[in-house]
LOMI-772936 format. One line per field, with one value per residue (C-alpha): y, z, x; residue in one letter; residue number from 1. Coordinates in Angstrom, 3 decimals. Last residue first. Layout:
LOMI-772936
yy	(Y ...)
zz	(Z ...)
xx	(X ...)
type	(A ...)
seq	(NUM ...)
//
This chain:
LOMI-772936
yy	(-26.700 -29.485 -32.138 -30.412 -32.015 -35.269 -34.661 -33.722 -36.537 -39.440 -37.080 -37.683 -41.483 -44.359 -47.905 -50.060 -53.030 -55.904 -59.040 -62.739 -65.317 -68.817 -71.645 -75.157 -75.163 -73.417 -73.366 -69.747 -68.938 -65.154 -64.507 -60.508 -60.103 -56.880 -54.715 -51.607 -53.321 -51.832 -53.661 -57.155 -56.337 -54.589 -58.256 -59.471 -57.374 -58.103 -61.867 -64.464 -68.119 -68.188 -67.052 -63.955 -64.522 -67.050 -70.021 -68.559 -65.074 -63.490 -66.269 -64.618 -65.450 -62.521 -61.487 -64.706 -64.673 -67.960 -69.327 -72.163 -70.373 -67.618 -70.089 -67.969 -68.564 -64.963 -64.025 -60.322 -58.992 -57.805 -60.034 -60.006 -56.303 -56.814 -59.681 -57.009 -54.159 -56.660 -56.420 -53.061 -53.658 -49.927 -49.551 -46.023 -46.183 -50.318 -48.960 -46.351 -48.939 -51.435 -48.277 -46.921 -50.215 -50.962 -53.578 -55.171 -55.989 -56.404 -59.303 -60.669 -60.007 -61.312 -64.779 -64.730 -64.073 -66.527 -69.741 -71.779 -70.454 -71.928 -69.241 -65.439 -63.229 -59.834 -58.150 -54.998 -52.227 -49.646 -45.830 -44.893 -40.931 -41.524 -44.698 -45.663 -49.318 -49.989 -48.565 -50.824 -53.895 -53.578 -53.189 -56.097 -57.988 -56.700 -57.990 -61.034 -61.697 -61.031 -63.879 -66.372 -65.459 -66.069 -69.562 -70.817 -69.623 -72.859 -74.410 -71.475 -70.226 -67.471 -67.011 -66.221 -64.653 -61.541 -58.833 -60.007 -56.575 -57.907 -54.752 -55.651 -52.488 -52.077 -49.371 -47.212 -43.677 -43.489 -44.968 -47.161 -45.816 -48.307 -46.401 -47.942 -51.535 -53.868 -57.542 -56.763 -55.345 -58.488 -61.581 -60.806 -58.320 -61.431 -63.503 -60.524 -59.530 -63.550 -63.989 -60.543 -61.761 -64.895 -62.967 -60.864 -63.193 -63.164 -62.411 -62.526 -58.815 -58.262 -54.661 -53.897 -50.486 -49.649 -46.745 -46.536 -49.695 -53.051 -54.454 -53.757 -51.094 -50.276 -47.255 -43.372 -42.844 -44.065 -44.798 -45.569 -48.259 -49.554 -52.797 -54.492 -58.070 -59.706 -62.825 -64.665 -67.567 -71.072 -72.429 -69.751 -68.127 -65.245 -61.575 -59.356 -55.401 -53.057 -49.795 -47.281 -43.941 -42.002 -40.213 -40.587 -37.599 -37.859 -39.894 -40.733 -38.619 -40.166 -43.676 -42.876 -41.148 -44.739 -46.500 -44.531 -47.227 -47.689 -44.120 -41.719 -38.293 -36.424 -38.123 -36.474 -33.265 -33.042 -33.970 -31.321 -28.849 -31.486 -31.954 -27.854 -27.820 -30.061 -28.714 -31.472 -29.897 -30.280 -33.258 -35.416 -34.419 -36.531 -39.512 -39.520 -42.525 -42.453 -45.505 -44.850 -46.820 -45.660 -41.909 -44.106 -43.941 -41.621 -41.005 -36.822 -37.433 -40.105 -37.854 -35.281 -37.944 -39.438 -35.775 -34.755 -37.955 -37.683 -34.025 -35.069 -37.003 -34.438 -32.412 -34.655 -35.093 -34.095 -36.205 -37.484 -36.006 -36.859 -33.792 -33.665 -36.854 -37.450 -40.786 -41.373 -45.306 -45.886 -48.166 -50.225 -52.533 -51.613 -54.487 -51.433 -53.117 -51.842 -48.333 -48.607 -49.158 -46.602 -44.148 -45.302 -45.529 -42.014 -40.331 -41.585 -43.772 -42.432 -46.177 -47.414 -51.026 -49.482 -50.769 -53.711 -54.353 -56.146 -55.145 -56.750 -55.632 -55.928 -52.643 -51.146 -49.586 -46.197 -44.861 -41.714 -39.444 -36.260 -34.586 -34.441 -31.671 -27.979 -26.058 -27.384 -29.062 -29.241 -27.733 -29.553 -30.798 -34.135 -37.927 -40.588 -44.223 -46.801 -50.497 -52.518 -54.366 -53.933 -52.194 -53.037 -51.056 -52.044 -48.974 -46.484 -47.895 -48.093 -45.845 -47.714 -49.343 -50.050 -48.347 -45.214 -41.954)
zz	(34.914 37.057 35.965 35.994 39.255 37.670 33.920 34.969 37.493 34.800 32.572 34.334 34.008 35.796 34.163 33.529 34.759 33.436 35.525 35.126 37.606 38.506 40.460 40.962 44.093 46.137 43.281 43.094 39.407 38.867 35.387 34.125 30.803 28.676 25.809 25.425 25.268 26.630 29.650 28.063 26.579 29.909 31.512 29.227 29.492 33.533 32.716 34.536 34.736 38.471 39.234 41.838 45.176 46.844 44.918 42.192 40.403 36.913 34.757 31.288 28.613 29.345 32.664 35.107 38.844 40.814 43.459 45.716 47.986 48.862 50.882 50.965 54.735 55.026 51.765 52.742 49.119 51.310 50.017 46.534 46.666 47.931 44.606 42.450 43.405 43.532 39.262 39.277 35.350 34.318 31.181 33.347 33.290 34.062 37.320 37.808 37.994 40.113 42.809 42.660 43.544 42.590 39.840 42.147 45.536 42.850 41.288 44.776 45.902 42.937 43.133 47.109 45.910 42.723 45.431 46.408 43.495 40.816 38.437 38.635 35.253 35.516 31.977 31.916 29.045 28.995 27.873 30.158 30.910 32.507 31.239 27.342 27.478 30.976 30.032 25.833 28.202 29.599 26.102 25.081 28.046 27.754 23.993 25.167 27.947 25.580 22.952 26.108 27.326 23.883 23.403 27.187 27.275 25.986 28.956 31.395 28.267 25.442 22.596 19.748 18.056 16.948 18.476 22.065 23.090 25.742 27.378 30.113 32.254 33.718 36.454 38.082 39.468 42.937 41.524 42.950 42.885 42.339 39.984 36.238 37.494 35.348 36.520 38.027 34.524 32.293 33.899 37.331 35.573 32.790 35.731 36.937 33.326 32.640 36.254 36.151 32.384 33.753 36.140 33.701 30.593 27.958 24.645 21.671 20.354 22.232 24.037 26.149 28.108 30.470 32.466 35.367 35.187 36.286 39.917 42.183 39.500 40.623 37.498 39.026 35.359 31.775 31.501 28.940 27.801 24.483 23.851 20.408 20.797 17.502 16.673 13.761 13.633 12.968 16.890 18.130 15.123 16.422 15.584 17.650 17.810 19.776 20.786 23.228 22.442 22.415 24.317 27.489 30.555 30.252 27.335 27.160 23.841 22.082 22.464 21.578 18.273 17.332 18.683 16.501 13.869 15.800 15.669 17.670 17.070 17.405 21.100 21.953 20.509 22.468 25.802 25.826 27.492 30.367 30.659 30.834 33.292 35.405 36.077 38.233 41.597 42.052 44.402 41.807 38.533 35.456 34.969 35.239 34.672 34.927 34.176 32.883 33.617 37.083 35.195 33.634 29.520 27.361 25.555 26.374 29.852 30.377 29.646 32.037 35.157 34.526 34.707 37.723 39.180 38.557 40.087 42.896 44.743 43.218 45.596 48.535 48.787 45.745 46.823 43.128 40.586 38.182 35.906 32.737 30.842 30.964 30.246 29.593 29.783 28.281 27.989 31.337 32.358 35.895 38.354 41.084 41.784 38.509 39.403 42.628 41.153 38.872 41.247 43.676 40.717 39.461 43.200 43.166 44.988 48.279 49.819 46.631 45.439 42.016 40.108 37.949 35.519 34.192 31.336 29.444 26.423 25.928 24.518 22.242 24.115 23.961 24.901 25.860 25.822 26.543 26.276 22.339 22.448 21.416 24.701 28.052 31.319 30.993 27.350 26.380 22.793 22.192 21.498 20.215 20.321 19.414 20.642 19.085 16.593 17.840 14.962 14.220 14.623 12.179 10.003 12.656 12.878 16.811 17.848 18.151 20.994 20.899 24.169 23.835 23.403)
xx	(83.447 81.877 84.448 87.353 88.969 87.398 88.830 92.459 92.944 91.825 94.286 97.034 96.789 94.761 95.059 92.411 90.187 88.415 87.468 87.342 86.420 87.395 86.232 88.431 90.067 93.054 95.706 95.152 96.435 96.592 96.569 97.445 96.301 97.396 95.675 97.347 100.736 104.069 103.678 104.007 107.383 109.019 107.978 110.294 112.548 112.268 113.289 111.631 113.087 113.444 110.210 110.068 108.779 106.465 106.978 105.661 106.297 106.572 105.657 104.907 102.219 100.013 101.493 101.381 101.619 101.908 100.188 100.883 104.025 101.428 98.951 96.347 94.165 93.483 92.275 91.489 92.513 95.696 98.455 97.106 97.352 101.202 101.490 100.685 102.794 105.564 104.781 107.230 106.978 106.744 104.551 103.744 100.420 100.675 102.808 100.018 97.252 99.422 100.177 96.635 95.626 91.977 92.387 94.735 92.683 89.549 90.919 91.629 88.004 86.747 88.389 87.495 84.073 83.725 84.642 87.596 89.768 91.724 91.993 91.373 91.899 92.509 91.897 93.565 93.243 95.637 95.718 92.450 92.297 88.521 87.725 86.364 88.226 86.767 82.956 83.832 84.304 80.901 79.178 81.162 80.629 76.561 76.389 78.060 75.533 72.057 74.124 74.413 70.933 69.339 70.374 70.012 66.418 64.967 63.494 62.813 61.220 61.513 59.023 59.549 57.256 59.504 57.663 58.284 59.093 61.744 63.393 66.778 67.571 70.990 70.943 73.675 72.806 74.603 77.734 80.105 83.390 86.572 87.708 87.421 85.861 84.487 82.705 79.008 78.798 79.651 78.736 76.743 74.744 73.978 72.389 70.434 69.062 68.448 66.680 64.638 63.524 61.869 59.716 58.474 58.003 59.910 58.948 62.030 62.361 65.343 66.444 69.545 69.477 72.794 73.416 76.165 77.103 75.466 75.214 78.185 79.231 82.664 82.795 82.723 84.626 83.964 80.287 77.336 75.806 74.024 71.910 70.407 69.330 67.745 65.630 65.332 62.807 63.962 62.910 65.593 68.398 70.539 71.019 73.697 73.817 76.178 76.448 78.703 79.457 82.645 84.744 82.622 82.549 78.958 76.789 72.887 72.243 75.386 73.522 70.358 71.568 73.091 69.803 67.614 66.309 62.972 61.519 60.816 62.242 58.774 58.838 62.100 60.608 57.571 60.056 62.437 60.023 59.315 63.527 64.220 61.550 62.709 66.747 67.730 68.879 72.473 73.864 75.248 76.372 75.664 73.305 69.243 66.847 62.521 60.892 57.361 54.258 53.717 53.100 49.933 49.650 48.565 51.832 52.381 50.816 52.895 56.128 54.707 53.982 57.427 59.107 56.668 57.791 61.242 61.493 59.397 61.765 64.414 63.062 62.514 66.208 69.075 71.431 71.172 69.403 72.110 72.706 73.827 72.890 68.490 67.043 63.594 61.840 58.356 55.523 55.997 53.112 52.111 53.227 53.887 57.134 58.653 57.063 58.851 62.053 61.663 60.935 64.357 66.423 65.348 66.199 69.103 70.832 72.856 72.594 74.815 73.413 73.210 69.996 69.076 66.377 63.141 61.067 58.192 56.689 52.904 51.904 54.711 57.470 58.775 62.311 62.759 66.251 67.649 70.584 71.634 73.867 73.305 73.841 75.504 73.666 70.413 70.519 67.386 68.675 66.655 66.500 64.111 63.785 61.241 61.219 58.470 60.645 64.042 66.263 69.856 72.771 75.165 73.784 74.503 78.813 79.927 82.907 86.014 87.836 91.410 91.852 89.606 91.622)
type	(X X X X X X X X X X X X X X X X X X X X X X X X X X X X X X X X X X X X X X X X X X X X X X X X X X X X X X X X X X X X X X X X X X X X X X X X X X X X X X X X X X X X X X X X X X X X X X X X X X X X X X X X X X X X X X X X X X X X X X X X X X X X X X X X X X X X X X X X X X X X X X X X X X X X X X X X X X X X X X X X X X X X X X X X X X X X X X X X X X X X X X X X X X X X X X X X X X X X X X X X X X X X X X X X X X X X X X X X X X X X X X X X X X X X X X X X X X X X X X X X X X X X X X X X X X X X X X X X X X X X X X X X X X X X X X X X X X X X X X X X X X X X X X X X X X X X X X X X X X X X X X X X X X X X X X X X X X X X X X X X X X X X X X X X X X X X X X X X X X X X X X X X X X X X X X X X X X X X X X X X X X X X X X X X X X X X X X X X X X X X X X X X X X X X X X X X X X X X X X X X X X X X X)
seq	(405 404 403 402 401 400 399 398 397 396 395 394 393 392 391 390 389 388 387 386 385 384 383 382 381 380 379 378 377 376 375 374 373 372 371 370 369 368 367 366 365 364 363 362 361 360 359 358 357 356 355 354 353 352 351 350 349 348 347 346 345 344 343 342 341 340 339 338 337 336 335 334 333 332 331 330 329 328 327 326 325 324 323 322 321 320 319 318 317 316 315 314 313 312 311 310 309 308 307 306 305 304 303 302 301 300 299 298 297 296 295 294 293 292 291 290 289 288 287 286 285 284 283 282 281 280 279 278 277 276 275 274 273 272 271 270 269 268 267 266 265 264 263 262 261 260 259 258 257 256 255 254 253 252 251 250 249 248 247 246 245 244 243 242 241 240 239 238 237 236 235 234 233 232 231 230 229 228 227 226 225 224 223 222 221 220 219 218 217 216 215 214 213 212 211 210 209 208 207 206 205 204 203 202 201 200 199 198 197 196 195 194 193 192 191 190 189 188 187 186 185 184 183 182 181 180 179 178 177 176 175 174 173 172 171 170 169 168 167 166 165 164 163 162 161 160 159 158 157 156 155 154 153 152 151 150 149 148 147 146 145 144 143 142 141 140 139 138 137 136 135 134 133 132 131 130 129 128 127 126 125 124 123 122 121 120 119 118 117 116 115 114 113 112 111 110 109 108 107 106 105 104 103 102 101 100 99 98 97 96 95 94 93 92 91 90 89 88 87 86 85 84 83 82 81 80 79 78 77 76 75 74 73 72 71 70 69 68 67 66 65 64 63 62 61 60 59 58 57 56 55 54 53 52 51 50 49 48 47 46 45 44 43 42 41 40 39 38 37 36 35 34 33 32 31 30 29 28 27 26 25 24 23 22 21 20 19 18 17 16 15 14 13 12 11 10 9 8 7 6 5 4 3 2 1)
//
């Protein structure tokens, strides 16, 4: 089950003026489950995003990063779970633009003006015609207050879906951020995760809402890690409707891009806490580094040991584990005898080796916890970084060798 993560609540879920949502049963992949779903904007929304840095992206992220660069206003976004259309070639080339030109069709609008997004298995040929047929009753579903439905239609190998809603007060006017994700294996996301839609009715220009959706990336997504995989499907898109009449400036955009980034930590956190077969959740936190890359790259060097994730797995304290990924982050000028280890409130190492005053109960204590902290302090200069991470289990291994079945 989830790590202290619960499924989100439809009536929490608040609308976004001018951002309708509606979901369908295709069967692309298995019978009777919501598949399949568009997103319509109201004239005049804006929408900026970011995509997997994986050469093997799909062939989605590569349409709908053209049609962003085509300067066409976007009036719709459809997602499909089940298949990924990835390493599919010149056929699923023209897979996603027969399925944007369809959808467009269906709104009267231009096939540049849809954003096309796929997530499942990669390297099968995305069933088309299933998607096209599914369409007239995604659009009969539309409607603003759909976001829980929205979010079960775009799931995979998750347990449960991933929503969350935030209000806040700009110039006396009300103005709310609604997002989702979804994700729980093939997560190194060195952008966003593997699908992620946040909405606001503030308006934001274009160019303006690139920065805050790349700035937040950098925050929440750009910061989780389940595998160490980097998806071929990945993209983060950021929606601005601009219903509320507010509107959002270089000069006043602090507000709303602080509330925009904890919605996408939270729906970040929730990919980690929903992993493949996760039973721990691992903040890594970084402290007293020369830069955020080193920081990263030593948070990484232990979120992606098989031997630390196991050892948390196993709530067995074998914390040398950490301070060998440490060792080979790539840092080459680390002084070892300047850092010390902490786990949650423990000192487990300085000095170079074990701390004098550590106790391995103690240490037993911590790992028993679903929710643990592990604090590396650098000593090395004053930038820090904080990542999340989990554990890997039998059943991480029993879902991806079942995965296609």
């Amino acid at each position: 089950m989830p790590v202290n993560l619960s499924a989100p609540v439809a009536e929490y879920l608040l609308p976004v003026t001018g951002v309708y949502l509606g979901v369908a049963e295709a069967g692309i992949k298995q019978p009777e489950r919501k598949d399949l779903l568009v997103i319509k904007l109201d004239e005049g929304a804006t929408v900026a995003g970011v995509f997997t840095t994986n050469r093997f992206c799909a062939a989605p992220v590569t349409i709908a990063k053209q049609h962003l660069a085509s300067g066409e206003n976007i009036r719709a976004l459809v997602v499909n779970t089940g298949n990924a259309n990835a390493g599919t070639g010149e056929q699923g080339m023209n897979a996603a633009r027969t399925t944007c030109a369809e959808l467009a069709k269906l709104l009267g609008c231009a096939p540049q003006q849809v954003l096309p997004y796929s997530t499942g298995v990669i390297m099968e040929a995305l069933p088309v015609e299933k998607i096209i047929s599914g369409l007239p009753q995604a659009i009969a579903n539309l409607k603003q207050d759909n976001w829980f439905d929205a979010s079960q239609a775009i799931l995979t190998t998750d347990i449960i879906a991933k929503a969350v809603s935030r209000q806040v007060q700009i110039d006396g006017k009300s103005v709310t951020i609604t997002g989702m994700s979804k994700g729980s294996g093939m997560i190194h996301p060195n952008m966003a995760t593997m699908l992620g839609y946040i909405a606001t009715d503030a308006a934001i220009a274009t160019p303006l809402l690139q920065e805050m959706v790349s700035e937040v990336a950098n925050l929440s997504f750009n910061c989780i890690t389940v595998d160490g995989d980097t998806s071929t499907n990945d993209a983060l898109m950021l929606i601005a409707s601009g219903k509320s009449g507010v509107e959002i400036t270089a000069a006043n955009r602090a507000e709303l891009q602080a509330v925009i980034a904890e919605v996408a930590t939270l729906l970040a956190q929730a990919i980690v806490r929903d992993g493949e077969g996760a039973s721990k959740f691992i903040t890594l936190q970084i402290d007293g580094g020369k830069d955020v890359a080193e920081c990263k790259k030593i948070g990484y060097a232990i979120a992606h040991s098989p031997l630390v994730k196991t050892a948390f797995f196993a709530s067995d304290p074998n914390l040398g584990r950490i301070l060998a990924a440490i060792g080979y982050a790539g840092i080459n000028d680390l002084d070892v005898e300047a850092l010390k280890l902490y786990l949650d409130d423990v000192l487990v190492a300085e000095n170079g080796g074990r701390a004098a005053s550590y106790q391995e109960d103690d240490g037993k204590r911590v790992m028993q916890q679903s929710d643990i902290t592990v604090r590396v302090e650098l000593n090395r200069g004053a930038v820090n970084a904080t990542l999340w991470t989990c554990d890997f289990s039998y059943d991480y291994v029993k879902i991806n060798a079942s995965y296609r079945s």
